[in-house]
C-alpha positions in Angstrom: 0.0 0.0 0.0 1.3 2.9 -1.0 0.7 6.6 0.9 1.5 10.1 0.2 2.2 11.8 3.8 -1.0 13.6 4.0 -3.1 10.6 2.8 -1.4 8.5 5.9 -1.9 11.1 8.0 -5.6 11.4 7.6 -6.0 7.7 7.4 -4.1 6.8 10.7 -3.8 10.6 12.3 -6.4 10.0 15.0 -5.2 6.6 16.2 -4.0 7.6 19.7 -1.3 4.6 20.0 0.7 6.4 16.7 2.9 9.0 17.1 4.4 10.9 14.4 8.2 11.6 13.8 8.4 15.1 13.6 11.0 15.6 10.3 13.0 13.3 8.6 15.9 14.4 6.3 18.3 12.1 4.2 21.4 13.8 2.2 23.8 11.9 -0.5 26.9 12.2 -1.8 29.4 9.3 -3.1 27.9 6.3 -2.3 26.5 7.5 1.5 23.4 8.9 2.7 23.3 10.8 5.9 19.6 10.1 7.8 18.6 12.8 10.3 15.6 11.9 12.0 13.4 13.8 14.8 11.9 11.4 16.6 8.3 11.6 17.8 7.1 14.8 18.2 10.8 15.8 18.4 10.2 14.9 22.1 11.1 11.1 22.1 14.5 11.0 23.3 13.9 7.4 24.5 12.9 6.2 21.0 15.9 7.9 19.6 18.4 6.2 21.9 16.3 2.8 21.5 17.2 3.1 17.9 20.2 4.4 17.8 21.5 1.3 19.6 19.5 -1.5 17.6 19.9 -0.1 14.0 23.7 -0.4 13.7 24.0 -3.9 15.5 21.1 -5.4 12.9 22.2 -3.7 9.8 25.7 -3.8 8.1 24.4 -0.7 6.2 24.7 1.7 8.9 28.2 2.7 9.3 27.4 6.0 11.7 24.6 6.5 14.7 25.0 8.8 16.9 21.6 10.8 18.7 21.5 14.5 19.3 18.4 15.2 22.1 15.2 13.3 20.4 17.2 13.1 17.0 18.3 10.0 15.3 21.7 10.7 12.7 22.5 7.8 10.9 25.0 7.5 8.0 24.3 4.3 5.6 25.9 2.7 2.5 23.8 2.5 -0.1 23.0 -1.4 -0.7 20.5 -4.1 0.5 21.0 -7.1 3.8 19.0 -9.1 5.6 18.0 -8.7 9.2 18.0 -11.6 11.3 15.1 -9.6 13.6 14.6 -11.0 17.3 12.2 -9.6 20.0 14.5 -7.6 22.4 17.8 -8.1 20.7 18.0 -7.4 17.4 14.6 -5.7 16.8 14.5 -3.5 13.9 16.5 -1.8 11.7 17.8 -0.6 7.7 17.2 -3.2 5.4 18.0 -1.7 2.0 18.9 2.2 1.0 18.6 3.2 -2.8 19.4 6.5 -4.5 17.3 7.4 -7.8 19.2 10.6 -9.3 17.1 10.9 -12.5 14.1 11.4 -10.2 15.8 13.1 -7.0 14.7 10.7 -4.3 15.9 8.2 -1.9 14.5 5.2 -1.0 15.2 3.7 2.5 13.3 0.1 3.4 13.0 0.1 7.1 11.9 -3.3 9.4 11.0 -4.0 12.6 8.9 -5.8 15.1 6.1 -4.8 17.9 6.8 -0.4 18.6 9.7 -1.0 16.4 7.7 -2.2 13.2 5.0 1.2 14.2 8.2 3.1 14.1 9.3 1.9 10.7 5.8 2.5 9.2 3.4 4.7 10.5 5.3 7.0 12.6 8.3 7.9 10.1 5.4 8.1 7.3 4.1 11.3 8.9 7.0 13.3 9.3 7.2 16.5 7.4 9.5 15.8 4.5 8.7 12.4 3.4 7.5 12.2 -0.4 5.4 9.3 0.6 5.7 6.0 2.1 5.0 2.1 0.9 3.8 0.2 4.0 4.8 -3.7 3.0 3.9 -4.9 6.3 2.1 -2.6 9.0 3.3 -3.9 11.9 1.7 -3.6 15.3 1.5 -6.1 18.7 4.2 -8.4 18.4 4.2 -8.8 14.3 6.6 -7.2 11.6 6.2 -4.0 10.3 7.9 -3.1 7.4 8.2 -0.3 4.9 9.7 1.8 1.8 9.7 5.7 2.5 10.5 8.3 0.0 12.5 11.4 0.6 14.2 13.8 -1.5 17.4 13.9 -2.1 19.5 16.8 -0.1 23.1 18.1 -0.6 25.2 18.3 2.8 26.9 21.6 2.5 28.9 22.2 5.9 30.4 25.7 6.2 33.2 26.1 8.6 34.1 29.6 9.9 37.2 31.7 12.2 38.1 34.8 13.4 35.2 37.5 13.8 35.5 39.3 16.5 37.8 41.7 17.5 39.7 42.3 21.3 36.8 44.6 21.9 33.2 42.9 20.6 31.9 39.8 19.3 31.4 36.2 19.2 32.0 33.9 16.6 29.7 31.2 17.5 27.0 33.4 18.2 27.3 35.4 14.9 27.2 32.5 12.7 24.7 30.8 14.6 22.4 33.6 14.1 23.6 33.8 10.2 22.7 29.8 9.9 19.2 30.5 11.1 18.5 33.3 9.2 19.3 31.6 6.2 16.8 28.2 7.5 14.1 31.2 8.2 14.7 32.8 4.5 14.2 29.5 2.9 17.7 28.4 1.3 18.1 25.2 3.7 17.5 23.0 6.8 20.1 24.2 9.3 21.2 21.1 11.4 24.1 21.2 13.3 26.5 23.5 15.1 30.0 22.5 16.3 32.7 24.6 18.1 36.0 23.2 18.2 38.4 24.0 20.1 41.9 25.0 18.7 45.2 25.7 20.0 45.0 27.5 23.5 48.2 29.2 23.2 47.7 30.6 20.2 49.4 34.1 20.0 46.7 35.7 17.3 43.8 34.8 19.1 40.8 36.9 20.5 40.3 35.1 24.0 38.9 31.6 23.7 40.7 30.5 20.8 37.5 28.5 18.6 36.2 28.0 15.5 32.6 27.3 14.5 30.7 25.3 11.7 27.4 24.8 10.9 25.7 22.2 9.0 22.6 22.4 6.5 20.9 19.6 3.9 20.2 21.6 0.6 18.1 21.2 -2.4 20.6 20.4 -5.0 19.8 23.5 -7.2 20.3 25.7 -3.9 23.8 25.0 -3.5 25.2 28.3 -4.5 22.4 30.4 -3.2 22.8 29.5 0.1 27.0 29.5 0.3 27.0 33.0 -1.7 24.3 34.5 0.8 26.6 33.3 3.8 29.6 35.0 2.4 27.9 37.9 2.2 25.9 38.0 5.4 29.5 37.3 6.8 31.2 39.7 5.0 28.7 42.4 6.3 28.5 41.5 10.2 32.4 40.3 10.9 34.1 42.7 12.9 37.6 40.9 11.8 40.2 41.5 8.7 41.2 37.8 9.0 37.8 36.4 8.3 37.6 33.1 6.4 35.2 30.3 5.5 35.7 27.0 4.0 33.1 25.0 2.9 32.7 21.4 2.4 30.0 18.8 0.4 30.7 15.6 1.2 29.5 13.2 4.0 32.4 11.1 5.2 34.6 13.3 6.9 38.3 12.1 5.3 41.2 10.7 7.3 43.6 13.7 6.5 41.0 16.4 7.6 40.4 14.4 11.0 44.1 14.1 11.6 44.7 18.1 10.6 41.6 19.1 13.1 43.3 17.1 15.8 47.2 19.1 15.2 45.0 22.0 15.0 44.1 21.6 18.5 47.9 20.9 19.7 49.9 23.0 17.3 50.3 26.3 15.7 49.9 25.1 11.9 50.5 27.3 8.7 48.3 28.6 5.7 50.3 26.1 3.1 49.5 22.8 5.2 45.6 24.5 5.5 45.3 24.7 1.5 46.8 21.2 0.5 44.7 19.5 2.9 41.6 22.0 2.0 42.6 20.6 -1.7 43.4 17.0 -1.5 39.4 16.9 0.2 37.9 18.8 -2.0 37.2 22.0 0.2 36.7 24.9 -0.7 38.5 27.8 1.1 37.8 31.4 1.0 38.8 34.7 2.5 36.0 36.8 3.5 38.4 39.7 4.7 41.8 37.6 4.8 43.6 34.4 5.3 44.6 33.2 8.3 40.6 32.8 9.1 41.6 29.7 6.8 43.3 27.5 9.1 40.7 27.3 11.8 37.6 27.3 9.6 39.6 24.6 7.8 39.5 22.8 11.3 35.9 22.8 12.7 35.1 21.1 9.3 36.8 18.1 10.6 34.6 18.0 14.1 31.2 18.6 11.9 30.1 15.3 13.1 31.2 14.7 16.9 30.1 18.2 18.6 31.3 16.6 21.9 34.7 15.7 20.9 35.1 19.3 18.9 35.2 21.2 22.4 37.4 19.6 24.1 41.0 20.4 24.7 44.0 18.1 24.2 
């Protein structure tokens, strides 16, 4: 049976034992699709952590789950496996993720028994976002649920940022917090994340807390460039620095090289070469907004995008 969201939602919306995710967002690039997922009524933080622990031990799809608050983020290979489902093991997870290009959508076949199968079905059908949703099984009780849902396809455009304030006024995370919702409230993408990391204490150039920022959003393909071109300029307008930069990556999996560079980042005093040939070799893009040596730290908070917890902490 196939349902559109608004067709599910008036067929099952007054069934009091249902309870609708509240957004659900899936990005690719290369081979990867990164799954963000507010869970019920963006209130169910049990439900997230419920799944963010069964999903990656069921399916050898998932190679990423973390939970942020009542949000699921999961990061899949695209492919197909079988579950071997069991009640209060191994109870539900990813069966099979495809990409269709030529018609922008993903397709993501999620299983699972008892709440688990509701969850798969139902509950994800009704979150804003979803193109619609083929129920294969509808779950319920202590049977299977299982089911196809259909998203759009979203770009992952993370934009990392440094030095914007002066000795005197301002706040880097704050300004470009503020310039990341803006943006969400004008229309040109979901804003998702925002991580500061940490750099170099010692650092002679720096302000007072030595940090960089970046912020994450999912994109509609043909926004790309609308929404990095309207951050440059928002940026260039409101930072109160001369050695503003941004750098600004596309890509899902964060590579090996920019992991290691965020990490000497935090221990070291690196230069502007070793910022552009790893900016280069991963296929970032880095740009002076009023100079340079913004470059090396905006450079770094890319490499943190994904582990917020890790990015503050000093070394």
């Amino acid at each position: 049976m196939f349902f559109t969201r608004e067709k599910l939602l008036k067929k099952y919306g007054g069934i009091n034992w249902v309870s609708p995710y509240s957004k659900i967002i899936a990005m690719y690039s290369d081979g990867f699709i990164e799954i963000h997922e507010f869970h019920a009524r963006n209130k169910c933080i049990g439900g997230s952590a419920w799944e963010v622990y069964h999903y990656p031990r069921v399916s050898s799809l998932i190679v990423g789950a973390r939970r942020e608050g009542a949000r699921n983020i999961f990061v899949a290979k695209i492919g197909k496996t079988k579950l071997s489902l069991l009640p209060g093991i191994a109870s539900a997870g990813i069966e099979e993720v495809r990409v269709h290009e030529e018609i922008n959508e993903v397709e993501i076949t999620y299983s699972g028994l008892a709440g688990g199968g509701i969850a798969a079905t139902i509950c994800r059908g009704m979150a804003e976002g979803v193109k619609g949703i083929e129920i294969l099984k509808k779950g319920g009780g202590g049977k299977l649920g299982k089911a196809k849902l259909f998203l759009p396809i979203k770009k992952k455009v993370v934009v990392g940022v440094d030095d914007t304030d002066s000795k005197d006024e301002g706040a880097t995370w704050s300004l470009v917090n503020e310039i990341a919702f803006e943006l969400e409230t004008k229309g040109f993408g979901d804003y998702l994340k925002h991580t500061i990391t940490q750099l170099y204490p010692k650092n002679p150039y720096k302000t007072t807390n030595c940090v960089s920022v970046a912020v994450t959003f999912a994109v509609e393909c043909n926004k790309v460039d609308h929404l990095v071109n309207e951050f440059k300029k928002l940026l260039n307008d409101r930072t109160l620095s001369d050695e503003t930069a941004i750098a600004v990556f596309k890509k899902i999996v964060i590579p090996e090289s920019l992991k290691k560079y965020g990490m000497e980042a935090k221990k070291r005093m690196l230069d502007l070469d070793y910022a552009e040939r790893i900016a280069n070799c991963c296929d970032i893009e880095l740009t002076p907004i009023k100079g340079d040596m913004g470059k090396i730290g905006a450079l770094a908070s890319i490499s943190f995008e994904n582990n917020p917890d890790e990015a503050v902490k000093l070394v």
